[in-house]
Structures are given as C-alpha cells and as structure tokens.
N, C-alpha and C positions, 0 to 999 in steps of 0.2 A: 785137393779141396780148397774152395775157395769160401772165406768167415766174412760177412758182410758186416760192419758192425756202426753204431751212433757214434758219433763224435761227443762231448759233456759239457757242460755248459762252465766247471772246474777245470781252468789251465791253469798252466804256471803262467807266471805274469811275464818272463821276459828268459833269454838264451843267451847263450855266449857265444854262438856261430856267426858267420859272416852274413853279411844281408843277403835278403831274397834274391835266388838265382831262381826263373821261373824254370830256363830250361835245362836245370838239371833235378827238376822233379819227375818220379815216375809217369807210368802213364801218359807221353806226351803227348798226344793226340787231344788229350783236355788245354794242353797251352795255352792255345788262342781263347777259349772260354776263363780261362781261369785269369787270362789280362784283364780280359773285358771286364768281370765282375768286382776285380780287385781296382782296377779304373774307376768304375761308377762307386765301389764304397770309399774309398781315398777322397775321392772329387767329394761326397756328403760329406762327410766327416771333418773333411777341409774348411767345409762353410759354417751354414748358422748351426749351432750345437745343440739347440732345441727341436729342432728342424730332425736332426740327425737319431736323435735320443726319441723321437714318434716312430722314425719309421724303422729302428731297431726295434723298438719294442722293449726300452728300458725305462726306467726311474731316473730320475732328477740325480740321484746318489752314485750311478754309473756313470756320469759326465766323462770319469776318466776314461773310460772304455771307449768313447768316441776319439778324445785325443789320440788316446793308444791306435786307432785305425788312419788315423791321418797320416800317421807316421810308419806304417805297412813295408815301406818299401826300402829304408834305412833301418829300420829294427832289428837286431840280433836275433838268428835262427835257432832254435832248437829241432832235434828228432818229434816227429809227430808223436810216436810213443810215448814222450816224456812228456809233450805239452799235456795232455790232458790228464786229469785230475781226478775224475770224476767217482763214484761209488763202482762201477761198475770198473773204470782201470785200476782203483783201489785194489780189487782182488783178481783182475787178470794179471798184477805184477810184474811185469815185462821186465822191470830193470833186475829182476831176481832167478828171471829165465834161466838155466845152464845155457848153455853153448849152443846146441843143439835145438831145442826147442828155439830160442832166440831165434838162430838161423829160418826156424819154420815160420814162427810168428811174421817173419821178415815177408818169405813167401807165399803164406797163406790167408794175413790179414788185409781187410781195407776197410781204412774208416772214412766212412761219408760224411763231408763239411758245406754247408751253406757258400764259403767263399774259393773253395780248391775243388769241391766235384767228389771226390775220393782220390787217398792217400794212404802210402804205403808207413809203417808205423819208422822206416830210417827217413820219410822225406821229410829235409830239413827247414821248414816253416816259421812265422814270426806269430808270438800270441795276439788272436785278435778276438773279435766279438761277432760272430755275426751266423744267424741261425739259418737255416733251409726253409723256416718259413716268413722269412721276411720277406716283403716286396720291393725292392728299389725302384726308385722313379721309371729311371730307364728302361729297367729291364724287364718288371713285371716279378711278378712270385716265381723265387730263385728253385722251389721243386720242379717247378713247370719247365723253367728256361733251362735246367741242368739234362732238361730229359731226352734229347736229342745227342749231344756230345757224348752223353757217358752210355747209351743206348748202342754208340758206333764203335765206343772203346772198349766196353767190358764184357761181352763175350768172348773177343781174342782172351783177356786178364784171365777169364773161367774158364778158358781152355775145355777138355772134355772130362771133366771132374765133376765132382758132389760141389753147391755151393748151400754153406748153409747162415741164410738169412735172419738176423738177429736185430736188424735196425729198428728203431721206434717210426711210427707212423710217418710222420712229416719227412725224416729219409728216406723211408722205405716209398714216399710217391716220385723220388729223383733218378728210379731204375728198375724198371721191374723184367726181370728176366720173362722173353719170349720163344715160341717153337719147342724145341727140342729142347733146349735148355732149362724151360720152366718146367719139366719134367724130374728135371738133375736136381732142383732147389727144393730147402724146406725150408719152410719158414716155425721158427723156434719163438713161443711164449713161455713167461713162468707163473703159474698159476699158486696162490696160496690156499693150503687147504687148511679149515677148523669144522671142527665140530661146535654149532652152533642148537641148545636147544634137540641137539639128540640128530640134527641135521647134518649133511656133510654139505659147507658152503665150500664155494669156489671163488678167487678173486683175483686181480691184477692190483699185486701193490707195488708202488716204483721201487721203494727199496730193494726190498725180493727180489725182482726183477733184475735189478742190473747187477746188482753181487751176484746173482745165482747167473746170470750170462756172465758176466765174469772168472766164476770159478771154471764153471764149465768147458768155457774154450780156453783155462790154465790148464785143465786136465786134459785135453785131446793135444794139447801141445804139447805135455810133456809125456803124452803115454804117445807119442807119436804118429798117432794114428791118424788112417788117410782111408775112411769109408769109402764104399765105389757109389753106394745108392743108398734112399734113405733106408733101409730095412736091416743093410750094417749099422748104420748109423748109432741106430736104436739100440742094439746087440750091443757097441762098442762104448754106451752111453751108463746104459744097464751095467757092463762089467766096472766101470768105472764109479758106482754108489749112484748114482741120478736114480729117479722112478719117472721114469718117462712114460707118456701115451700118443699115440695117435689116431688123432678124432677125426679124420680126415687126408685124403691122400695128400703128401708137399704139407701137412702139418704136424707141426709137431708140440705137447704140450711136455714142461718138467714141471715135476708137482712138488712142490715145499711143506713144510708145516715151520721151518724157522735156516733163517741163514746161513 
C-alpha cells in the first residue's frame, strides 16, 4: 500500500544533518525537477525580499522564511518525517513508531511538497517555506509543473498495490493516479457529524481532518495492515474503531463527531 499524504505548513525550523544532497533523495527520477525548482526559489529569495514574500504568499512577519530559503542549499538536513509539525503529524507520531511500523511508515508513506515533488518520511531535507500552490516566475504554478515528473515516477513508487489518497486539494492537483491504477486508489475525507436542530449536518473541518488522517494512518501502521483493494480497506478500517462510508467508488468518507 502506498499513503499519499500533505506536507504542513508547521516544521521544525532547522536540522542537524549535513547539507542538501539532491541525489541521495528517494525517488530520483524527480532530481532534475527538484534542482530546477529549488534554483528558481533560492534565485527569488536571494533577491528583493518583498518581491519574494508576494509570490510565496506570505506576510510582511514571515520575512525570515524568505532568508531561510535563500540559504536551501547550506542548511542543515533533517528526516522529512521530523520536519513537519503539523496537526495532522501531531497525531501520526512517527517518532513514537515501534520498530516495525516505523520500518512501514518508511515504505508506505509520501509526502507531497511544493519544492521536492514527493518524499519519503527518512529523506533528509532542509526546512523551507514554499507551498504547491505558489507560482514562480519561471516556472508557473508548481501543481501544474510537478505533474509531469511525478506522473513518470509514481506508478513504478505504487507498484501493484492499494494507494490510499489523503492529500488536500492543491497536492492532490500535482498527481493524480491513471488507468489501472486509478482503480487501485481511494481517496479518504473526514467529514464532521452533529446534530443540528434535530438535523444530522455534515462538514469538513481542518482540524478533524488532519488529526483524524493522522490517527488513522498511525493505526494501519501499527496494526500493519496492507489492504489489497478498497473494500478490505474499509473492513480493515472498521475493525480498527473508524465509521467509515463509501459514497462513491475510489471514495471514501470517516465520520467524526469529535477528535
């Protein structure tokens, strides 16, 4: 099985590995896309810093975050796993993994990044700023430009397994599985349920969302389980406390009423 998941906009701010080796990140078949992009953000970031700070998409307040990308390429590395921060790594827990599960997490996860393409949660990376829907001068809107590279790389990645899709929208437009393959994929929502006024509403709240993909893929990693298609999935999802549904073939909802 392969877990497609967001990257967080919460990293750690800096690593104590050695500086960026491009090519000893997984996936090399992204290399050459991943100079390019790391070129054209180093080159802005290098220049006018207001300039820099419009076409990230940040505040005045983030200025350091521009420095911090300038300097991408001397940076001390961290594991991808440990850079991010986010609600959602909050409660997938990686660093709390046993042994074993850790080991899966290794070979079953990928996080999708605005500046790397997708990474495996040991590739060793520098913390930077920079989202999948930004546009760079050069390159255009980075979903669009990734979609080609990781198009030729990530079917071999998904092999002939369950892939189950968990990314937020603006990642989820940087690859979207074809043919045969897009048969194999679910793509997972977490929908909030209350009773409103006697009603039963339904909703996407971020919070919910990324805690409950987080528990969830802490719980198929450590019960170690490896679905063949989505209909185990569900069974396998079920035995483990989730209330799952599927509204649609390749969909899948979990239903919440609290974290």
């Amino acid at each position: 099985m392969l877990v497609l998941l967001p990257p967080s906009e919460g990293k750690a701010q800096e690593g104590s590995g050695a500086a960026l080796d491009l090519g000893s990140l997984s996936l090399p078949g992204l290399t050459e896309t991943r100079r390019t992009v790391l070129d054209e953000l180093v080159g802005l970031c290098s220049g006018d810093p207001d300039k820099a700070l419009d076409v990230l998409g940040l505040g005045a307040k983030l200025r350091g975050e521009v420095a911090k990308n300038a300097e991408l390429r001397s940076a001390p590395t961290l594991p991808a796993g440990e850079l991010y921060t986010g609600v959602l790594y909050d409660a997938l827990g990686l660093s709390t993994l046993d042994a074993g599960s850790a080991r899966r997490a290794r070979d079953t996860l990928l996080i999708f990044s605005g500046l790397w393409g997708a990474l495996r949660v040991d590739d060793p990376v520098p913390s930077y700023r920079c989202s999948m829907g930004v546009k760079l001068p050069a390159l255009g809107a980075l979903g669009a430009y990734w979609r080609a590279p990781l198009a030729e790389v990530l079917p071999e990645a998904a092999g002939d397994g369950l892939v189950l899709d968990l990314r937020s929208a603006a990642y989820a437009t940087a690859w979207k599985p074809k043919g045969e393959l897009a048969k194999r994929t679910v793509t997972g929502r977490v929908l909030q349920v209350r009773t409103v006024d006697g009603m039963e509403k339904r909703s996407v709240v971020s919070h919910f969302n990324k805690a409950t993909k987080g528990r969830l893929v802490r719980a198929l990693l450590t019960d170690g389980a490896t679905p063949r298609d989505p209909a185990e999935l569900c069974v396998m999802l079920r035995d483990l406390g989730f209330t799952v549904e599927t509204p649609a073939p390749g969909k899948l909802d979990v239903l919440v009423t609290e974290v």
